[in-house]
LUMKE-351340 format. One record per residue: x, y, z of N, C-alpha, C in turn; residue in three letters. Coordinates in steps of 0.2 Angstrom, whole numbers, plus 2048, in hexadecimal, padded with zeros to 3 digits. Layout:
! residues N
XYZXYZXYZALA/...
//
This chain:
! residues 72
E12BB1DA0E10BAFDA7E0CBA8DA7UNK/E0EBA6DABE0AB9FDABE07B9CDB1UNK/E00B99DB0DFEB97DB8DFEB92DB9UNK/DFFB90DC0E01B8ADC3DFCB88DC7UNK/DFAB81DC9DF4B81DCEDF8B80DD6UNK/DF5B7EDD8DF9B7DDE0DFCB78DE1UNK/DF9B74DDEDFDB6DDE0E02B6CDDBUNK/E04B72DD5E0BB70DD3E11B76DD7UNK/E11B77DDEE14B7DDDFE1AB76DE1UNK/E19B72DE3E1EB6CDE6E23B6BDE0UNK/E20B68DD8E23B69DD4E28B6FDD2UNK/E26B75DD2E29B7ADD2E2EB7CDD6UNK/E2EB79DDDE33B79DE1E38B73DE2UNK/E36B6DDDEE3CB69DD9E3CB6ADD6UNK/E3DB6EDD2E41B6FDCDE47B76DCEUNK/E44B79DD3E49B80DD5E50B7ADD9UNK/E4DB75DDDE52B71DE0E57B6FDDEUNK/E52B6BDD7E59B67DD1E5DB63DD6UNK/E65B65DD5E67B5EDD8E6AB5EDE0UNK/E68B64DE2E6AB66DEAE67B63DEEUNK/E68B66DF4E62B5DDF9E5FB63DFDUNK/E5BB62E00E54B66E04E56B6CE08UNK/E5CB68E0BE60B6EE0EE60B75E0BUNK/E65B73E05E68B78E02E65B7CDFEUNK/E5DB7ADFCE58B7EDFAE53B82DFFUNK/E53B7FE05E50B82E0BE54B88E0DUNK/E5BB86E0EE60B8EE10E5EB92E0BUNK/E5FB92E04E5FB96DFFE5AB9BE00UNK/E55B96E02E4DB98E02E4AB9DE09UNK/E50B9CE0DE51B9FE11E4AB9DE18UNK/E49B96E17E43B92E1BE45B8AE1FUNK/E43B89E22E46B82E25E44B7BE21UNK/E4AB79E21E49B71E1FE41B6EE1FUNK/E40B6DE25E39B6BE27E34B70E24UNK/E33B77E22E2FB7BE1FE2DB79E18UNK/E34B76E16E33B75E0FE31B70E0CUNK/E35B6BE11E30B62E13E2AB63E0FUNK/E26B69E13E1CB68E15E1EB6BE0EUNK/E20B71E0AE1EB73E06E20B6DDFEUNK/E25B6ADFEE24B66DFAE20B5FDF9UNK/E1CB5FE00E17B5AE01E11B5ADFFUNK/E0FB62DFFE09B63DFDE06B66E04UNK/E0AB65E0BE05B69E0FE06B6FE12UNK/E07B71E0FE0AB7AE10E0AB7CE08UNK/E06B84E09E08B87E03E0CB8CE07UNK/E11B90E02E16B95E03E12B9CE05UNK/E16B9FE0AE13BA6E0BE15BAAE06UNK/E14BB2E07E15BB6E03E1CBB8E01UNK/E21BB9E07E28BB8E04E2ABB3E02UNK/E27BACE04E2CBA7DFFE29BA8DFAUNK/E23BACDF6E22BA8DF1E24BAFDEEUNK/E27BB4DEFE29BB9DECE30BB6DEAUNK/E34BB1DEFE3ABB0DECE39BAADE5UNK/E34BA7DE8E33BA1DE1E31BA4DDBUNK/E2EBA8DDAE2CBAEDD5E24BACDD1UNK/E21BAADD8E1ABA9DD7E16BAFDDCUNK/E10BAEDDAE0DBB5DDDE05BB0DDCUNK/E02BB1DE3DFCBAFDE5DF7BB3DE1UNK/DEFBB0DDDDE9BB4DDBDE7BAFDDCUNK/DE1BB3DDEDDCBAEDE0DD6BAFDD9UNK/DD3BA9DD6DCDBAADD2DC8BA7DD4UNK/DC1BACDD0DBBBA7DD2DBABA5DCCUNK/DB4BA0DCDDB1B9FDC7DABB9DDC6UNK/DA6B9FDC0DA0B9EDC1D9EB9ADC2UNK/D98B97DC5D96B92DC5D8FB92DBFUNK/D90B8BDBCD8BB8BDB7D83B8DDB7UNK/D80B89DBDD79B8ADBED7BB90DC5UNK/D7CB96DC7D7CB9CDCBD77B99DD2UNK/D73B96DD1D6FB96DD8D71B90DDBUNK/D77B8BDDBD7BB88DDCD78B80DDAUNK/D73B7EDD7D6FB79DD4D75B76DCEUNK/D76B6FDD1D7AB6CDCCD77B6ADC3UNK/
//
């Protein structure tokens, strides 16, 4: 399994594109043209059925902070 950050999800949806045009990836994808526009722009992230189709799954992490009482 491998983790991705958010801002490689555009990446990973060039490269599912390869050498079709926007169209033919968005039918596939079963979302509009324009849907996909935002999402390989970076202004949209996918919901949960697209990302079931792309074969990512959403987790959320925390993480600690050094000093706890939020003092840098």
């Amino acid at each position: 399994m491998k983790t991705i950050k958010t801002h490689e999800i555009p990446v990973l949806l060039r490269k599912r594109q390869g050498d079709r045009t926007q169209k033919e990836l968005a039918e596939e994808l079963g979302i509009s043209p324009q849907h996909l526009g935002d999402l390989l722009m970076g202004n949209r992230m996918p919901g949960k059925a697209l990302r079931r189709k792309i074969g990512i799954e959403k987790r959320i992490t925390f993480v600690v902070k050094e000093n706890p009482n939020g003092n840098s």
